[in-house]
Structures are given as C-alpha cells and as structure tokens.
C-alpha positions as CSV (number, residue, x, y, z in Angstrom):
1,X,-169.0,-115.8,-24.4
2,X,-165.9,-115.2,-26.4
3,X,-164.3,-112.0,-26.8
4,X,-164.5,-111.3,-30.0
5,X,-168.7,-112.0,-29.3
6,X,-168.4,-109.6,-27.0
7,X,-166.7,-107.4,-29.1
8,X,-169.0,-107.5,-31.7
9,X,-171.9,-106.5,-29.3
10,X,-170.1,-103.6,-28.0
11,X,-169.5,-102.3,-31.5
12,X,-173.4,-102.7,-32.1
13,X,-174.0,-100.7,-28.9
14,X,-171.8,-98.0,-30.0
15,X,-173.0,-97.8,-33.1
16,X,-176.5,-97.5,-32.1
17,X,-175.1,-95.1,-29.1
18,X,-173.5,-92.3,-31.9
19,X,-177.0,-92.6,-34.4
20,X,-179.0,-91.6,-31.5
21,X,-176.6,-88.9,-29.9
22,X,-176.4,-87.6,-34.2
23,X,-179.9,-87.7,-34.3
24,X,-180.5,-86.3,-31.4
25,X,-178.3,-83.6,-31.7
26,X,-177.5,-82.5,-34.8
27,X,-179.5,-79.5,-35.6
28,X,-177.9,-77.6,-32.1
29,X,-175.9,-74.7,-32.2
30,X,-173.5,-76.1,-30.2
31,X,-170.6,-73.3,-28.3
32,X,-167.6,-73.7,-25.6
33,X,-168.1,-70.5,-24.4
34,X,-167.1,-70.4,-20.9
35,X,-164.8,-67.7,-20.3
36,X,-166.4,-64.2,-19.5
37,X,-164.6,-62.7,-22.7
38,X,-165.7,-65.6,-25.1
39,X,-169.4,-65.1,-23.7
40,X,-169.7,-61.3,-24.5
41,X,-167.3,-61.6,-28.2
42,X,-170.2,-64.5,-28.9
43,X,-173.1,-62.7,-28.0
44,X,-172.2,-59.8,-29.5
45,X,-171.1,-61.7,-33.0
46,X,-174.9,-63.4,-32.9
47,X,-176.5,-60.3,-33.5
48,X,-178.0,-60.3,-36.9
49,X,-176.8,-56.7,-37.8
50,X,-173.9,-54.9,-36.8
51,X,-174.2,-50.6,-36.9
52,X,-171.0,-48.4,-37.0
53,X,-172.2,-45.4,-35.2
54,X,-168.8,-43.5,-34.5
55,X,-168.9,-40.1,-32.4
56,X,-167.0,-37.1,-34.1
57,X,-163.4,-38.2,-32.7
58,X,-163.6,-41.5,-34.2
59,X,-165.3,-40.2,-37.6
60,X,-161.5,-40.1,-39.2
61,X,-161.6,-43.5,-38.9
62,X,-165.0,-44.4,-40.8
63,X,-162.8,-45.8,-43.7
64,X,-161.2,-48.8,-42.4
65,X,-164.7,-49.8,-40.5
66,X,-165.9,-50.5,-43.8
67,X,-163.8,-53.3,-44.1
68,X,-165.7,-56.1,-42.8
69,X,-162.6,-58.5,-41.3
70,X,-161.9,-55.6,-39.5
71,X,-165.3,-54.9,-37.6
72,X,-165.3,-59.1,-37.5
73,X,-162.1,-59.5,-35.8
74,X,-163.1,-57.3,-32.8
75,X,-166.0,-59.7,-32.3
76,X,-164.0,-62.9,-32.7
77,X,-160.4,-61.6,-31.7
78,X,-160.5,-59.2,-29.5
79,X,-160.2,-58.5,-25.9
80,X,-162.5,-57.2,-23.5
81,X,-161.7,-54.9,-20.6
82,X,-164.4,-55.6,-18.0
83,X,-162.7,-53.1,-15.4
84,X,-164.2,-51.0,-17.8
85,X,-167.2,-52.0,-19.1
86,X,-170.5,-50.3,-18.4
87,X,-173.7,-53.2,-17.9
88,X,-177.0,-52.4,-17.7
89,X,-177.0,-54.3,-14.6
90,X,-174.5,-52.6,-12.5
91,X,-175.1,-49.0,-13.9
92,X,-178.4,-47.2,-15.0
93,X,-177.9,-47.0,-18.9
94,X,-179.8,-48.0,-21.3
95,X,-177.3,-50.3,-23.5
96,X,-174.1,-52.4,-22.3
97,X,-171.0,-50.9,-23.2
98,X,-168.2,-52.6,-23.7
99,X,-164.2,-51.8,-24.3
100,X,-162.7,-54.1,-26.5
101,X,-158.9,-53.9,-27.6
102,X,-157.7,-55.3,-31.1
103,X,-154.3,-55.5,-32.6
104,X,-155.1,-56.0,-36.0
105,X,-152.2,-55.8,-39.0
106,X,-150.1,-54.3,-37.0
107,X,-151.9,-51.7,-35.0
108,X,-153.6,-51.3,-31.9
109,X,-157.3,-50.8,-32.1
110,X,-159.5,-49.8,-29.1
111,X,-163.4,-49.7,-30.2
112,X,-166.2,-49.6,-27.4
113,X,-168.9,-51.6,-28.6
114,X,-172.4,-51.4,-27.8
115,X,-175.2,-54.1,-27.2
116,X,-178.7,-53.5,-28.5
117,X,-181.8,-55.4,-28.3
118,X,-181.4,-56.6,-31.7
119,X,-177.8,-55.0,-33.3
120,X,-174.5,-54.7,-32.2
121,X,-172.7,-51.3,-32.2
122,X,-169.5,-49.7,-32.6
123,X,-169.5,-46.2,-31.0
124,X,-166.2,-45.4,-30.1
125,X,-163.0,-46.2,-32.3
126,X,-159.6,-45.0,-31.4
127,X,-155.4,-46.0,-32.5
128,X,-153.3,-46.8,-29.5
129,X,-149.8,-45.3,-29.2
130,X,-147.4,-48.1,-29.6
C-alpha cells in the first residue's frame, strides 16, 4: 500500500472520528474547572438568580452593587479565601459562606457571598484600605 493510500484512509478515519466525537458531544456544557477557587466562582455564577442582601454596614454601598459587571466580576474574577470560608459541611449553618476578594477599577472589594439552594447571595460588602 502506498503512502499517500494510506494517507487517504487515515484522513477518512479522522474525519469520521471528529463527526462522531461533534455529534456526540456537542450539546455538553463542557468546563475546566479544577482548581478549588474556579469550582466555587463556577458554581456560584450557575445560579439562575443572584440576591444582593447587604447587612446595615454594607448598605452605603447598595449603589455600586447595581452595576451588574461589578456583582459579575466577583463570580468570574475574584478570589476566594477558603481559610475563611464557612461550609455547611464543616460547620452547622444553614448556607455556605464564602469570602471573596475583588480589585475591581482600581479598588479593593471584599464581599462574602452566600450559596442557596437555588440563588446566589451577596451579604457582606466592604472597601479595603490600600
């Protein structure tokens, strides 16, 4: 068999290889999300509504929440600090808690955000010092 025979039958395989992988596949919602802090920013961006819920201290800070790339960026951008986190797992609350720190147009940002059955929460909003 020549080589360029065998070319050609290697082309047909992989051709027929992709159709059925994109056929298979295609309708997946598909994620690399294997770092702890990718997992919890993902899982927390999935949920279909998002609640701003501040307590009185971070009530001065209602306005720039309304922005939506703001309150999107601490679910895509931001960084969690598990050290401080609260899971239902390890602690006996009702909702996981988690401390996630945002510099965002210039300014430091810590909000604690707050996982529901069905919503994601922010709770907690607060400026750090630079």
């Amino acid at each position: 068999m020549s080589f360029i025979r065998r070319l050609g039958w290697y082309a047909i395989g992989m051709g027929l290889g992709i159709l059925l992988v994109i056929f298979l596949f295609k309708d997946r919602d598909f994620q690399c999300t294997y770092l702890p802090n990718n997992r919890v920013l993902v899982d927390l961006n999935d949920q279909k509504i998002k609640l701003i819920e501040l307590d009185s201290q971070s009530y001065k800070y209602f306005g720039i929440c309304q922005d939506s790339s703001f309150v999107e960026s601490f679910l895509v951008r931001g960084n969690i600090n598990f050290s401080k986190s609260k899971v239902v797992t390890r602690e006996d609350i009702k909702y996981s808690q988690y401390p996630i720190e945002l510099f965002y147009e210039g300014i430091s940002w810590n909000g604690v955000w707050e996982r529901r059955i069905d919503t994601a929460a922010l709770i907690s909003l607060q400026k750090i010092k630079n």
